[in-house]
MMTF fields as JSON, N, C-alpha, C and O atoms, coordinates in Angstrom:
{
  "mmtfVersion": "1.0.0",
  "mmtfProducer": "UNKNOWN",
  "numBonds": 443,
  "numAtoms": 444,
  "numGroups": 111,
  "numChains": 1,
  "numModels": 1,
  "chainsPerModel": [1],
  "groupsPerChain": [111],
  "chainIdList": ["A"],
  "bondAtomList": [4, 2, 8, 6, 12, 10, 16, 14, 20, 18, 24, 22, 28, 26, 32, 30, 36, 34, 40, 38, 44, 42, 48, 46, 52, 50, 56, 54, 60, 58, 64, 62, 68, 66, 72, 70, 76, 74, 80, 78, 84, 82, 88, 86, 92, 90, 96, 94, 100, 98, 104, 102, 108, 106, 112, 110, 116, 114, 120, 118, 124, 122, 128, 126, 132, 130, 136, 134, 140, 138, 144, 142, 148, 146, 152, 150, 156, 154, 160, 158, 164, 162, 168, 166, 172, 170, 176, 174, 180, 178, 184, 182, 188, 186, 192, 190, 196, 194, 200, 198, 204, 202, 208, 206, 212, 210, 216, 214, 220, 218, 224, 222, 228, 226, 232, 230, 236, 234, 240, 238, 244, 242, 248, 246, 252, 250, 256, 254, 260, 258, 264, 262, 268, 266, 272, 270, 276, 274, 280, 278, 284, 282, 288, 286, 292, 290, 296, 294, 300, 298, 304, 302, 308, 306, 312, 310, 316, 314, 320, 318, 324, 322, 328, 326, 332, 330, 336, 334, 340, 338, 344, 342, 348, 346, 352, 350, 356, 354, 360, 358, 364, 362, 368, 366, 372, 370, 376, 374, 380, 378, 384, 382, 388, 386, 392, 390, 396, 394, 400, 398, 404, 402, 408, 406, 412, 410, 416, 414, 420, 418, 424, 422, 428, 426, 432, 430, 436, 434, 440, 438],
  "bondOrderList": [1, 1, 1, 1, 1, 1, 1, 1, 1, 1, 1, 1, 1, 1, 1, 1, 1, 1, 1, 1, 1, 1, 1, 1, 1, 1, 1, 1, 1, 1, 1, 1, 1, 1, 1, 1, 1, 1, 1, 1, 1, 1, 1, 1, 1, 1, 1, 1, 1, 1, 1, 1, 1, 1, 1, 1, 1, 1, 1, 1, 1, 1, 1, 1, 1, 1, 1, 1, 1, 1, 1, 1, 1, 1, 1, 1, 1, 1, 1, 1, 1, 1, 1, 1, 1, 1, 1, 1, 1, 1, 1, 1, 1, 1, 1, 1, 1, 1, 1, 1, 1, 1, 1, 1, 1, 1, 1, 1, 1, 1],
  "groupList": [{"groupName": "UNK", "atomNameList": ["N", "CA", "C", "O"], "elementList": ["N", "C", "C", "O"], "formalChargeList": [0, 0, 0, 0], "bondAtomList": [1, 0, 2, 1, 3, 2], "bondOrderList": [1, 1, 2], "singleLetterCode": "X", "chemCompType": "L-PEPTIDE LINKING"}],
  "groupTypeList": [0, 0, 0, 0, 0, 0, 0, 0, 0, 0, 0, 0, 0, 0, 0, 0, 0, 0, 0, 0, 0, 0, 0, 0, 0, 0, 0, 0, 0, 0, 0, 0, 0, 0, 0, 0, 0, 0, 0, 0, 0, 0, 0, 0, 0, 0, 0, 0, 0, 0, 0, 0, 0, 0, 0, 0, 0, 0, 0, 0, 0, 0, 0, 0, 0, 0, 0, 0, 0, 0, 0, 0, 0, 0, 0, 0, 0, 0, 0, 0, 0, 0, 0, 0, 0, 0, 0, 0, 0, 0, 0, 0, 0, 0, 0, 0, 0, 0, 0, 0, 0, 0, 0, 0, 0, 0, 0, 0, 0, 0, 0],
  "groupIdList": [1, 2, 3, 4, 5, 6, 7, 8, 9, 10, 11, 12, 13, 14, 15, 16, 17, 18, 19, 20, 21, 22, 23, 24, 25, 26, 27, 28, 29, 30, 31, 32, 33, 34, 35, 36, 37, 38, 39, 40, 41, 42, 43, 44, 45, 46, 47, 48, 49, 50, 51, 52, 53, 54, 55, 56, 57, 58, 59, 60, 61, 62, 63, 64, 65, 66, 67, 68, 69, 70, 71, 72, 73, 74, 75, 76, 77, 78, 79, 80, 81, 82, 83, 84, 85, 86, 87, 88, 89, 90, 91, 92, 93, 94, 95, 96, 97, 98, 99, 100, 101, 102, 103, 104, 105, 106, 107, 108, 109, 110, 111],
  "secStructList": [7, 3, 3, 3, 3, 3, 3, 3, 1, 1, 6, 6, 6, 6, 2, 2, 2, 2, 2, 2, 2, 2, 2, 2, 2, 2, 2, 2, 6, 6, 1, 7, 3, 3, 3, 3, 3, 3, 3, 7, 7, 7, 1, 1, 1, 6, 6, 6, 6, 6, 6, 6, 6, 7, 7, 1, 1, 7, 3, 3, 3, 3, 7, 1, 1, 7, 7, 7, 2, 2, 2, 2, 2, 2, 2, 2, 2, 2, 2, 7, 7, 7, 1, 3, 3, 3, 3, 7, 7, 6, 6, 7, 7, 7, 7, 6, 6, 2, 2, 2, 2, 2, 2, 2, 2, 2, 2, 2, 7, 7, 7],
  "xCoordList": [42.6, 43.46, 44.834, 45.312, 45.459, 46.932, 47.477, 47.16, 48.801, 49.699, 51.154, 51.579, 51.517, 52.897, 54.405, 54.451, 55.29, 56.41, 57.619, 57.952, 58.103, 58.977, 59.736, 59.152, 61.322, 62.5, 63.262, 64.087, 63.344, 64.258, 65.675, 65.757, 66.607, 67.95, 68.354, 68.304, 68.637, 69.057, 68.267, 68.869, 66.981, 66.43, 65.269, 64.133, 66.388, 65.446, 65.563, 64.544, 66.264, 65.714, 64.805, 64.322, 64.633, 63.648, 62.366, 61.302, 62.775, 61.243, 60.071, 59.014, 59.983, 58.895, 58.088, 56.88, 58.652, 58.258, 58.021, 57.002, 58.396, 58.156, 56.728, 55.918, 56.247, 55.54, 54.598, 53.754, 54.287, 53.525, 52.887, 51.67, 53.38, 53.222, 52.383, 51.174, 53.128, 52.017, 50.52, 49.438, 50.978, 49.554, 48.434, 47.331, 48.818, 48.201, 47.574, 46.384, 48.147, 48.268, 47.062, 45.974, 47.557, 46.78, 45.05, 44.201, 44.837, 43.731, 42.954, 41.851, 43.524, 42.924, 42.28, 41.309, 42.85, 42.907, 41.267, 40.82, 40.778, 39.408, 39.602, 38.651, 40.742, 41.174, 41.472, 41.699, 41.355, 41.739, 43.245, 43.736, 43.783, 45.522, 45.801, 45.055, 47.495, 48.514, 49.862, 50.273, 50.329, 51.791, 52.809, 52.445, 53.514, 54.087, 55.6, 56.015, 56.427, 57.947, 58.42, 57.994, 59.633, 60.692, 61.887, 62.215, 62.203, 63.679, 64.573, 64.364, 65.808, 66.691, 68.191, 69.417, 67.542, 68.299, 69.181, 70.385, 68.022, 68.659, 69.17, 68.587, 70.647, 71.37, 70.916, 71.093, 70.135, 69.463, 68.39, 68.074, 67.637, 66.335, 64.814, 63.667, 65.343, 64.608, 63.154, 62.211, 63.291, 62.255, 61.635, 60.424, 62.084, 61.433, 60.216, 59.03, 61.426, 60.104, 59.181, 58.239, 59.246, 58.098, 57.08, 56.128, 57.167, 56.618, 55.443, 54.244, 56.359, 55.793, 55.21, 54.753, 55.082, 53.985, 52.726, 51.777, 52.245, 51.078, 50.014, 49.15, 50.684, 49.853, 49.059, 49.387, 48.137, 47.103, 47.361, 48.026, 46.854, 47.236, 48.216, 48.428, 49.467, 51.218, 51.113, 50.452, 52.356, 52.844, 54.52, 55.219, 54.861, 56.579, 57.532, 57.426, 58.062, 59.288, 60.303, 61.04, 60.7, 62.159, 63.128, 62.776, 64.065, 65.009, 65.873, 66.256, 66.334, 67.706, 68.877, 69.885, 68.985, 70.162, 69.95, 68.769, 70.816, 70.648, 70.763, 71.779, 69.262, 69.522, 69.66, 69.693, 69.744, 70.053, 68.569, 67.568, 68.57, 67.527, 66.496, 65.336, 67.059, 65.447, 65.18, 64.075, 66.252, 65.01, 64.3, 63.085, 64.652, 63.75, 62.482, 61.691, 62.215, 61.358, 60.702, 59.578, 60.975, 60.308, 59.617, 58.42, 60.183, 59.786, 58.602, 57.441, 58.928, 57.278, 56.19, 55.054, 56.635, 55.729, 54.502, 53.28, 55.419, 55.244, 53.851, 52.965, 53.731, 53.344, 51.881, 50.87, 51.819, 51.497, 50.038, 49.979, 49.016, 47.555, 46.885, 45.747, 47.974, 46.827, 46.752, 47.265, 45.703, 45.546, 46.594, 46.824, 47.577, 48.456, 49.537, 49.262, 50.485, 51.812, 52.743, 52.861, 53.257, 53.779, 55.616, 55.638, 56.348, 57.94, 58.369, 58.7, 58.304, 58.735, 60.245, 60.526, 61.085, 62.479, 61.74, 60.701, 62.941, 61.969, 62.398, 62.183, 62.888, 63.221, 62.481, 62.843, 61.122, 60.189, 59.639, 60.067, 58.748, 57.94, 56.849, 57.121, 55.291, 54.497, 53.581, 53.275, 53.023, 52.279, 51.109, 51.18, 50.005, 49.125, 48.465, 48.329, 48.011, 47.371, 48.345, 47.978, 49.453, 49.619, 49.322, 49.228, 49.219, 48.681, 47.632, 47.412, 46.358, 45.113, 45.353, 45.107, 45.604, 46.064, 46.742, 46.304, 47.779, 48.474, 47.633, 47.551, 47.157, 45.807, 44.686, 43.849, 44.281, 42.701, 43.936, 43.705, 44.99, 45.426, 45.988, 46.116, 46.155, 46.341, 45.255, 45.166, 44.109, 42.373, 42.243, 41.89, 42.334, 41.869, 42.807, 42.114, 44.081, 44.627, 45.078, 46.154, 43.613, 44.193, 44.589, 45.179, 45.153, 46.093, 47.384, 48.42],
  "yCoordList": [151.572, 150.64, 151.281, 151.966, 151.091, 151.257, 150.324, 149.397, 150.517, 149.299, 149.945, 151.1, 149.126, 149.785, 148.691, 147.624, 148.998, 148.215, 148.899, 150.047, 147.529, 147.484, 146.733, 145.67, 146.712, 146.241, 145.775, 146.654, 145.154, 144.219, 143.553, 142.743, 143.914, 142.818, 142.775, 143.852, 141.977, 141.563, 142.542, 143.0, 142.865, 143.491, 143.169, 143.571, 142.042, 141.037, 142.111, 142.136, 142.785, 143.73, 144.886, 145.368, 145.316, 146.408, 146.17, 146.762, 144.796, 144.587, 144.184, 144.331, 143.694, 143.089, 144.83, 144.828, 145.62, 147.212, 147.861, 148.475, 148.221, 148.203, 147.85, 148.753, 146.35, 146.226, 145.96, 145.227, 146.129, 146.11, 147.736, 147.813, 148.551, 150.39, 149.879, 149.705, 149.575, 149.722, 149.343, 149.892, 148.148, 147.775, 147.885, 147.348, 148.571, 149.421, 150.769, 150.685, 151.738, 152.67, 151.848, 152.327, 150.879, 150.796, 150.399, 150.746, 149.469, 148.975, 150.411, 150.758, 150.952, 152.399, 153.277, 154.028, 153.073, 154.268, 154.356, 155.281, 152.657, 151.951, 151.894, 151.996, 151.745, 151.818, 150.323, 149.868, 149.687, 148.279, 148.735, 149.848, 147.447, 147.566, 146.734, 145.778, 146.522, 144.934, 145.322, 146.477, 144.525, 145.105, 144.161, 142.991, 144.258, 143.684, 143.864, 145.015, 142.683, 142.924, 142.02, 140.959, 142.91, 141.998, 141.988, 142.709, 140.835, 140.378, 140.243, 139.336, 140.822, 140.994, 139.551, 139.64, 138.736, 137.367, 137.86, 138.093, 137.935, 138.297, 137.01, 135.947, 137.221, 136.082, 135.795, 134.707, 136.962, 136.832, 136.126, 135.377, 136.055, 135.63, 136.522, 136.394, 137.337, 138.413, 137.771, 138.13, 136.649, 136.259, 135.549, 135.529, 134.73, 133.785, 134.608, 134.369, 135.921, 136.866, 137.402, 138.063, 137.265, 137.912, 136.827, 137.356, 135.737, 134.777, 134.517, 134.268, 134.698, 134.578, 135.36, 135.442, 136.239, 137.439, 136.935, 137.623, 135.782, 135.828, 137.164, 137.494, 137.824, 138.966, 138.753, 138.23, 139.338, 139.425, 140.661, 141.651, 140.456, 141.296, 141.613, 142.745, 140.35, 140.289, 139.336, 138.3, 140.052, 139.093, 139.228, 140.227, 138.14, 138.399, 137.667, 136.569, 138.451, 137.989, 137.763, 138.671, 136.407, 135.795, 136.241, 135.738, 137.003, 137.006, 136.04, 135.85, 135.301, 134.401, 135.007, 134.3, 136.369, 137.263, 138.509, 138.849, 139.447, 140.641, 141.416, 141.39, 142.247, 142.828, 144.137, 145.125, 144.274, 145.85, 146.434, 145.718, 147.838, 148.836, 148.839, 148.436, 149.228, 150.269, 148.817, 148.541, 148.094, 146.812, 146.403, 146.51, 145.985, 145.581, 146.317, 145.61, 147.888, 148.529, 148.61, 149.113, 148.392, 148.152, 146.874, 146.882, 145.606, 144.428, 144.915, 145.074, 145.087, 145.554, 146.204, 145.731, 147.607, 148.112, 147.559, 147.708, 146.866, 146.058, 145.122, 144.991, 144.481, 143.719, 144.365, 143.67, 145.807, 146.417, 146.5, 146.566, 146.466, 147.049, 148.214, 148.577, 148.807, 150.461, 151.611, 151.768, 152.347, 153.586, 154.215, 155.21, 154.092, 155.059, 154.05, 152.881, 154.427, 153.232, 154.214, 155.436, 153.494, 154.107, 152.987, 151.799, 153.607, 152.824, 153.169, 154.287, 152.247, 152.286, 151.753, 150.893, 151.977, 151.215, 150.204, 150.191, 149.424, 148.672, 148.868, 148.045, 149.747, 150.616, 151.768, 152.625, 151.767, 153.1, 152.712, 151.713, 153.391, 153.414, 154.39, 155.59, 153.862, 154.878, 155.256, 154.311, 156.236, 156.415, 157.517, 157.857, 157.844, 158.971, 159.056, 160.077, 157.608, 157.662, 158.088, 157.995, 158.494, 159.021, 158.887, 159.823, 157.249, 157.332, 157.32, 157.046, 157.569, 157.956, 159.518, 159.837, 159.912, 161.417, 161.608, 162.274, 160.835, 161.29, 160.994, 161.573, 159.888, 159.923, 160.245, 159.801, 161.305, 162.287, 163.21, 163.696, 163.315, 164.454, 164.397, 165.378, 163.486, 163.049, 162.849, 162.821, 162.655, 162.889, 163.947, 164.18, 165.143, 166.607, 166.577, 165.942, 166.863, 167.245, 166.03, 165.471, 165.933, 164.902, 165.177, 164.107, 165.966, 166.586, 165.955, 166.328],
  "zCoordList": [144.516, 145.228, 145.425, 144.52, 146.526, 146.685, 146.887, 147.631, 145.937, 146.126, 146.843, 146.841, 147.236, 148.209, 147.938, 148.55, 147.209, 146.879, 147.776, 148.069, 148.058, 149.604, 149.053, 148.846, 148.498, 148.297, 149.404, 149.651, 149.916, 150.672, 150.248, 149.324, 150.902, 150.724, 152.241, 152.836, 152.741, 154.381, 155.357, 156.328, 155.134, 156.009, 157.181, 157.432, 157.846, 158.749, 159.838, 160.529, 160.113, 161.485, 161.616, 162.64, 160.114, 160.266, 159.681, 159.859, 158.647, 158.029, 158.782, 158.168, 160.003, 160.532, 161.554, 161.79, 161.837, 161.865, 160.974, 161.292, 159.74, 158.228, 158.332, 158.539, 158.184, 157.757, 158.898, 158.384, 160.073, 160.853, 160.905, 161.075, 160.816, 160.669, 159.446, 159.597, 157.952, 156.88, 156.98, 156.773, 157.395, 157.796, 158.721, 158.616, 159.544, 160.489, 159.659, 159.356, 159.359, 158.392, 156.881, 156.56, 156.386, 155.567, 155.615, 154.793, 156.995, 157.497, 158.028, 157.606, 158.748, 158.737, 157.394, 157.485, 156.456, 155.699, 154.363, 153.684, 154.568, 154.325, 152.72, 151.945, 152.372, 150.392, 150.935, 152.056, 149.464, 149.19, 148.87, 148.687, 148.873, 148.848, 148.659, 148.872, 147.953, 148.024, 148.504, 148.625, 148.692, 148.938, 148.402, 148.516, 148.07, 146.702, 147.623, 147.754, 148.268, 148.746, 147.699, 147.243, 147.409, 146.147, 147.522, 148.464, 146.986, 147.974, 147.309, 146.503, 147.173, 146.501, 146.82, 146.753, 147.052, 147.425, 148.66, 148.766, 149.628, 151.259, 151.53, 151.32, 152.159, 153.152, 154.289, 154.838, 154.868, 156.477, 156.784, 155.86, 157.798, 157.513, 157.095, 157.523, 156.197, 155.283, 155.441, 156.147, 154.507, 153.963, 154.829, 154.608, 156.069, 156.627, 157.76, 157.99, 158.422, 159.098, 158.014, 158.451, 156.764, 156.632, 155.824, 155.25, 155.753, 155.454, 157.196, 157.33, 158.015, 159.863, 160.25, 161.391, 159.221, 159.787, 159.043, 159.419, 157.917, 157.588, 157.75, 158.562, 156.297, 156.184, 154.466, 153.401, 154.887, 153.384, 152.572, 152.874, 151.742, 150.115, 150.432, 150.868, 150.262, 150.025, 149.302, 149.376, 148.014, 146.852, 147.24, 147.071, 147.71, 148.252, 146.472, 145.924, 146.237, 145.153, 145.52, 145.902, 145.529, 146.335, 144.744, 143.677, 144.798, 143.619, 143.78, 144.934, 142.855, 142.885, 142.695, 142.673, 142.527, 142.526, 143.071, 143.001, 143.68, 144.141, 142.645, 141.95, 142.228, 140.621, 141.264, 140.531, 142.505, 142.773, 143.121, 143.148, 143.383, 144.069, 142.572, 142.492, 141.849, 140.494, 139.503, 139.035, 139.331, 138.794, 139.747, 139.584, 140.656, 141.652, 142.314, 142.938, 142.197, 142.202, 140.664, 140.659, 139.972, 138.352, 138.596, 138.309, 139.136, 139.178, 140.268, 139.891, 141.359, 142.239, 141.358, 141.338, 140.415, 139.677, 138.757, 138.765, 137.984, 136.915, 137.32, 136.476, 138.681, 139.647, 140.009, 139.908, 140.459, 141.062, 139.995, 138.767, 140.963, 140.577, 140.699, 140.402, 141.278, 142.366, 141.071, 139.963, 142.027, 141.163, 141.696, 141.009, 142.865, 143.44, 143.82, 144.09, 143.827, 143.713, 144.991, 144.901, 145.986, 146.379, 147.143, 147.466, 147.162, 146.941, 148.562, 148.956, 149.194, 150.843, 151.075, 150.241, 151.804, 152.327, 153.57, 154.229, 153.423, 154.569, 155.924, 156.815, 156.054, 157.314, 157.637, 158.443, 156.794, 157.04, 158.272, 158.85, 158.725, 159.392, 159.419, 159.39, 159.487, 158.925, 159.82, 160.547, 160.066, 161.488, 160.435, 159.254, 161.619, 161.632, 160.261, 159.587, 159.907, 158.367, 156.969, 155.798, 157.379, 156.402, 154.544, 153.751, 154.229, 153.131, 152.925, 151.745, 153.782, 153.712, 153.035, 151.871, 153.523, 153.768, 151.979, 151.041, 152.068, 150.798, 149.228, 148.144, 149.779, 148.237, 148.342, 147.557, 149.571, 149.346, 148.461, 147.353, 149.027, 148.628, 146.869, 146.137, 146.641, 145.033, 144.31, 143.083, 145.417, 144.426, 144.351, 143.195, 145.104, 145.02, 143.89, 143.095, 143.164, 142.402, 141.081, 140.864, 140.297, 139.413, 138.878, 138.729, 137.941, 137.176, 137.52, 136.969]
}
């Protein structure tokens, strides 16, 4: 399984591209997955676009305080089920399989 943790604080303009690429990218890639967004108590409408995207295997964490960037990626972790964990901005954008790609490539080398 891959899980993919996406930190959010006021990122109503890039999150709904963010997460339309992942999931494209992830439906391709034929691995089960979750995606786990922590919201870092966005003022914008962070949370409401991504509540309007009704997407599956999403666990959204509304914070009642901004705890900042690395608790809030600990809090996704913590969360997280995959054999491969991977930490997105929500201003990525992901094209051409790439995490297909990046965990054949973390199976060839388990070490």
């Amino acid at each position: 399984m891959i899980s993919v943790v996406i930190v959010t604080w006021n990122s109503c303009d890039e999150i709904e591209s963010c997460l339309t690429s992942l999931y494209s990218d992830l439906k391709n890639s034929g691995f089960d997955y979750e995606v786990i967004v922590v919201d870092n108590f966005s003022s914008d409408n962070t949370i409401s676009k991504i509540k309007n995207l009704s997407l599956d295997h999403l666990n959204l964490v509304e914070n009642k305080e901004n705890f900042g960037y690395t608790i809030a990626c600990n809090q996704g972790m913590k969360l997280s089920k995959g054999d491969f964990v991977f930490l997105l901005n929500p201003d990525t954008e992901l094209s051409n399989n790439v995490l297909e790609i990046l965990v054949n490539k973390l199976m060839l080398n388990e070490n």
